[in-house]
N, C-alpha and C positions, 0 to 999 in steps of 0.2 A: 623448526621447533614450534609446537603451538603455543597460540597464546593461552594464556593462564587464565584468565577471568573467559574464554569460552568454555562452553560446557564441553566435559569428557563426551568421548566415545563411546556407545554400547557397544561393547566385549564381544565375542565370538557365543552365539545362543545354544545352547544343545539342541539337537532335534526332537520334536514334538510332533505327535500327531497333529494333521491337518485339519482347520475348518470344517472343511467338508464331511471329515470323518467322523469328529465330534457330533454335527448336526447329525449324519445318519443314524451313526448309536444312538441318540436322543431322542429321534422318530422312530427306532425301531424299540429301545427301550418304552417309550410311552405308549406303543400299539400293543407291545406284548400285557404292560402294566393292566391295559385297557380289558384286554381278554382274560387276564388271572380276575379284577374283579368280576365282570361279566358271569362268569364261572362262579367265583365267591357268591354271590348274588342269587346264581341257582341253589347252589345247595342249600344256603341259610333260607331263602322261602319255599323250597319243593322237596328235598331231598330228606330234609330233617322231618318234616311229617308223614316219614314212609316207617312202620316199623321195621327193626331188625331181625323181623326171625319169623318163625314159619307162620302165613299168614291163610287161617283156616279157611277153608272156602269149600264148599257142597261137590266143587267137580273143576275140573282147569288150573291152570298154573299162575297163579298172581305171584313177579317178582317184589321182592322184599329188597331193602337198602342196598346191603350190600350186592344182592345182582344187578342193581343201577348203577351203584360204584362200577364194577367190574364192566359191566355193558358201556359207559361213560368214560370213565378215564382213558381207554384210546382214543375215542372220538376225541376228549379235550387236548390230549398230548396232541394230534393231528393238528385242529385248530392251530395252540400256541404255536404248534412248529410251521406252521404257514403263513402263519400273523406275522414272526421272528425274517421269515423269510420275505416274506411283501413288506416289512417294514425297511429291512434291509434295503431292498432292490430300490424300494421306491422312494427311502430316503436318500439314496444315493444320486439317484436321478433329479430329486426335489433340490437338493441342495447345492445340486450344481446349477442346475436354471438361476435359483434364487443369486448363488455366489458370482454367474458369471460377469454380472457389471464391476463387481471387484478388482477381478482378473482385467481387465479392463485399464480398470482406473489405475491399479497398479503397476500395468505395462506405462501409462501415459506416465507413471512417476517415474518410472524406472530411468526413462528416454527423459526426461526433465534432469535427473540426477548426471545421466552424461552429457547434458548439456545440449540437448534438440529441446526446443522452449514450442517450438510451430506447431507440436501434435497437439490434437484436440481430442476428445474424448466422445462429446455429442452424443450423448446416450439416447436412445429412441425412447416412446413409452410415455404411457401416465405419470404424475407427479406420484415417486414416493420417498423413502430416504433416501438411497441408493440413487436416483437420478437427482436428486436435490445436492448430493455430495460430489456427484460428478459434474454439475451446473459450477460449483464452488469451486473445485480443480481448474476445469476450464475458464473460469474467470482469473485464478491465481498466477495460471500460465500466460494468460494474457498479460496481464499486468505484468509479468515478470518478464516476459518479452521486451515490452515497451518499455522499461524501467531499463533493462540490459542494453537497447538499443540508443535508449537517449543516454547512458554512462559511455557506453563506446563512442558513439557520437562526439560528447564532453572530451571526453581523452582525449580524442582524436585533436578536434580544434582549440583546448588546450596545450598540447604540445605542439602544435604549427604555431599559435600565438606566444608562446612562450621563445619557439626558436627562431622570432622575428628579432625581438631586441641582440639577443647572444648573437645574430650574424650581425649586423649593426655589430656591436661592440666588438666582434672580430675583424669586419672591415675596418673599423676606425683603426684599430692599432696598427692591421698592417699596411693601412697607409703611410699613418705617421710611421712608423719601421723603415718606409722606404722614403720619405720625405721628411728629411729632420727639420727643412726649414719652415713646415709648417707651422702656424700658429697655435702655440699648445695648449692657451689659455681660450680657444675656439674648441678646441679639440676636447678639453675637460670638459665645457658647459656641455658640446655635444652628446658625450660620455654621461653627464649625469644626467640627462635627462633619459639616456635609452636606461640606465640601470634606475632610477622614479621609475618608468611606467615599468619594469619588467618586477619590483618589487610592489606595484599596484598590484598586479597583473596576482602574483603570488599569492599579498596578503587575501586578495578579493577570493580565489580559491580553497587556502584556509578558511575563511569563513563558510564557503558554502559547504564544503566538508562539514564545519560544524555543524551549522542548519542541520542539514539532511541526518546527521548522527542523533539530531532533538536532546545534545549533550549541553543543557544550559539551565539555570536556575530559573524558577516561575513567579512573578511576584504581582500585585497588584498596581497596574499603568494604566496614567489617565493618559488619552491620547490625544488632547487637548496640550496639555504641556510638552508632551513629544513634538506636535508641530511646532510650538512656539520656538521649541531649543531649536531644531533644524531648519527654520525659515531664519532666526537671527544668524545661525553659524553660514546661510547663504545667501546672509545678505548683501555682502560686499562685493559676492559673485552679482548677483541678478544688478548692485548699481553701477558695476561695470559693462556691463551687457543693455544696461538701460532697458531692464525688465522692473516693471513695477509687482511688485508681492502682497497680495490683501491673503488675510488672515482672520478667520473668524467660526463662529459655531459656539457650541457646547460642550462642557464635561461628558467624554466616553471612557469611560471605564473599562479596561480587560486585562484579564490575566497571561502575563506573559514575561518574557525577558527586555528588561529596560533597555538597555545598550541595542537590541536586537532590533529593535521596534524603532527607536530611535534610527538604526542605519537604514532600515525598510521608509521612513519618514524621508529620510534625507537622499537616498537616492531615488524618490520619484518627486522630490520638488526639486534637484537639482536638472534631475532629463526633462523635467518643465522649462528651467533655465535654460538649459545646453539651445533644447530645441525652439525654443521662444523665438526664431527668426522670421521676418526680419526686426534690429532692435525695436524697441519702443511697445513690447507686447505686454501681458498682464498672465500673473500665475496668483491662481486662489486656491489658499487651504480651508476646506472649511472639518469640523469635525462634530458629530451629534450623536445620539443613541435612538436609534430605531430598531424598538419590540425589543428582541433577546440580541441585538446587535450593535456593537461599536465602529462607527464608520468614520472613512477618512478620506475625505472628496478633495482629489488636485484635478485641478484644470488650466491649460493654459491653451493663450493664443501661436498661432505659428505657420505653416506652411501645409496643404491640406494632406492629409494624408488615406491612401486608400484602403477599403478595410481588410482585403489578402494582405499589404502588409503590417497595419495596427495588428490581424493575427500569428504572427512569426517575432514580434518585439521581445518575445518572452524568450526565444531561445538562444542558449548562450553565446556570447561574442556575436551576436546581433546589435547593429548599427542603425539600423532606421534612413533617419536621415544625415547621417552621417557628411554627407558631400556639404551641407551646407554648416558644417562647424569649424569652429577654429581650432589650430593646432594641437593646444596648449588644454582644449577639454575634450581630447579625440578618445579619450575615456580607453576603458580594457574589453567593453562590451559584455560585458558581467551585473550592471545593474538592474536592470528588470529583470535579469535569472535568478540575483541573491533577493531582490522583493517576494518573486515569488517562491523560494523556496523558504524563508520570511514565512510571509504566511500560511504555505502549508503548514510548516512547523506548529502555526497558532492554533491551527484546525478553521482557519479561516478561508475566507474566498474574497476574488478579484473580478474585475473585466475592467478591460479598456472597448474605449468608441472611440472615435474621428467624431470632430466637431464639425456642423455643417462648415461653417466661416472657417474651417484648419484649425488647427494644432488638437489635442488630443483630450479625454477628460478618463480618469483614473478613479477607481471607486474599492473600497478596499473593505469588508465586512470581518470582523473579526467578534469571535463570542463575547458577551459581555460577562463582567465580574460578579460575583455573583455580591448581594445586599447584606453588607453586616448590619448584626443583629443591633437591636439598640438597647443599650445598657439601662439596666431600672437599677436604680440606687434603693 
């Protein structure tokens, strides 16, 4: 059943004359036009100062109007009907040259429609529309490629992540099933913790769903107060970990969703935490506004890391450094994929570096708010 809020279907079209066919009448139309005035043109300056009727003359035959008319009208019927005919032939031919990048582009869509994304279009030729729209095709397909590749990808290791906890929670029962004497009140804690991460694992998914839908309210956020709330909700984390957290900067101001910004906040000062080894490291937020942009600078200390893998941190259920964390914050591997998909949503941009000394440093631009007016009483 479709959904209701997409748009309907166009219905089944009547058939129409083609393109091509239209352009030829048009060129063949506007040659013929060209020859009736051409014609018009003769008579009104040459034909009209002939008189009509016998014109006296001492000896020889001087034709009068109408022998011009009568001598002329085949010739001009000739003409038009050759004009009608090369306009024909030649708009035909014209308008297939012209049309055939079309045929083209429309094939590559065709093949995109059943779902081949890899054909390219590559139009040879000078810049004109025609190759500027097939430039745009070929960029869409791209994207659309890459977009389809990194979802299937998503799915994929979403659901191998997803059926790690559910075997876990299958194994445990049917151990305990065959071992009553086991300890059950071992066997719960074990149980709740795989059903905690596998309802992380979820909620973290839901949200990027959201993200990527851009189905969220907009509002004005300083991101100065966003670090503050997510450096205090992790603070108890970093004084168990024996990370020290400095804090500081300026009012940045942007437009966006609170709560969203805030979890974009809080999961890259927390993978500051996680990865802050060994204890006794330092994670700084700092936040400013530079030109048209709201920035939000985390840095921490940590273990060095090389820059092929700082570029793969981003993709989902990616770990990093994963072998050097504890248990208990082995995380879902979703936080730098819901950051960034975070910020794309903002229309903003990111990079990560490697610190010479290790651990990592996070830079995060996001458009600034735009300057309410100032009120004259």
């Amino acid at each position: 059943m479709p959904d209701a809020s997409s748009p309907p279907r166009p219905g089944p079209r009547r058939p129409g004359p083609s393109i091509r066919l239209k352009l030829t009448l048009s060129y063949a139309g506007l040659l013929v036009l060209a020859g009736v005035l051409l014609l018009g043109v003769v008579w009104l300056f040459l034909l009209r100062y002939v008189p009509d009727g016998a014109i006296p003359t001492r000896g020889g035959f001087v034709p009068n109007r109408t022998d011009l008319i009568r001598a002329f009208a085949p010739a001009a019927t000739g003409v038009l009907s050759f004009l009608l005919v090369l306009g024909l032939a030649g708009g035909w031919f014209l308008a297939g040259r012209m049309l055939r990048p079309l045929t083209r582009i429309g094939d590559a869509a065709r093949l995109a429609a059943q779902g081949s994304l890899s054909h390219r279009i590559r139009l040879e030729g000078a810049q004109d529309e025609l190759r500027e729209l097939a430039d745009v095709v070929d960029t869409m397909l791209e994207r659309l490629q890459s977009h389809v590749a990194e979802q299937q990808r998503f799915a994929a290791n979403a659901s191998h992540e997803l059926r790690t906890p559910l075997a876990i929670s299958q194994a445990l029962l049917e151990v305990a099933r065959h071992d009553p004497d086991r300890d059950v009140e071992a066997l719960i804690d074990r149980l709740e913790n795989v059903n905690s991460r596998a309802v992380e694992l979820t909620e973290a998914l839901l949200l990027l769903s959201r993200v990527d839908g851009r189905s969220f309210a907009r509002d004005a956020v300083d991101l100065s107060l966003v670090a503050e709330e997510a450096v205090e909700t992790l603070f108890p984390l970093a004084a168990r970990r024996g990370v020290t957290l400095d804090i500081g900067g300026t009012s940045a101001r942007t437009i966006g969703s609170a709560a969203l910004l805030l979890q974009m906040t809080t999961n890259l000062v927390q993978n500051a935490i996680v990865h802050n080894l060994p204890a006794g490291g330092l994670v700084s937020v700092h936040t400013e506004t530079r030109r048209s942009t709201a920035v939000v600078h985390v840095e921490n200390t940590g273990p060095p890391l090389a820059p092929e893998l700082v570029a793969t941190l981003t993709e989902p259920f990616r770990r990093g450094t994963e072998r050097l964390r504890d248990d208990d914050q082995a995380g879902v591997g979703l936080g730098l994929a819901i950051v960034q998909s975070i910020i794309r949503a903002h229309g903003g941009t990111w990079s990560l570096a490697p610190r010479p000394a290790g651990g990592l440093v996070v830079t995060v631009h996001l458009p600034t708010a735009p300057q309410a007016a100032p009120h004259v009483s």
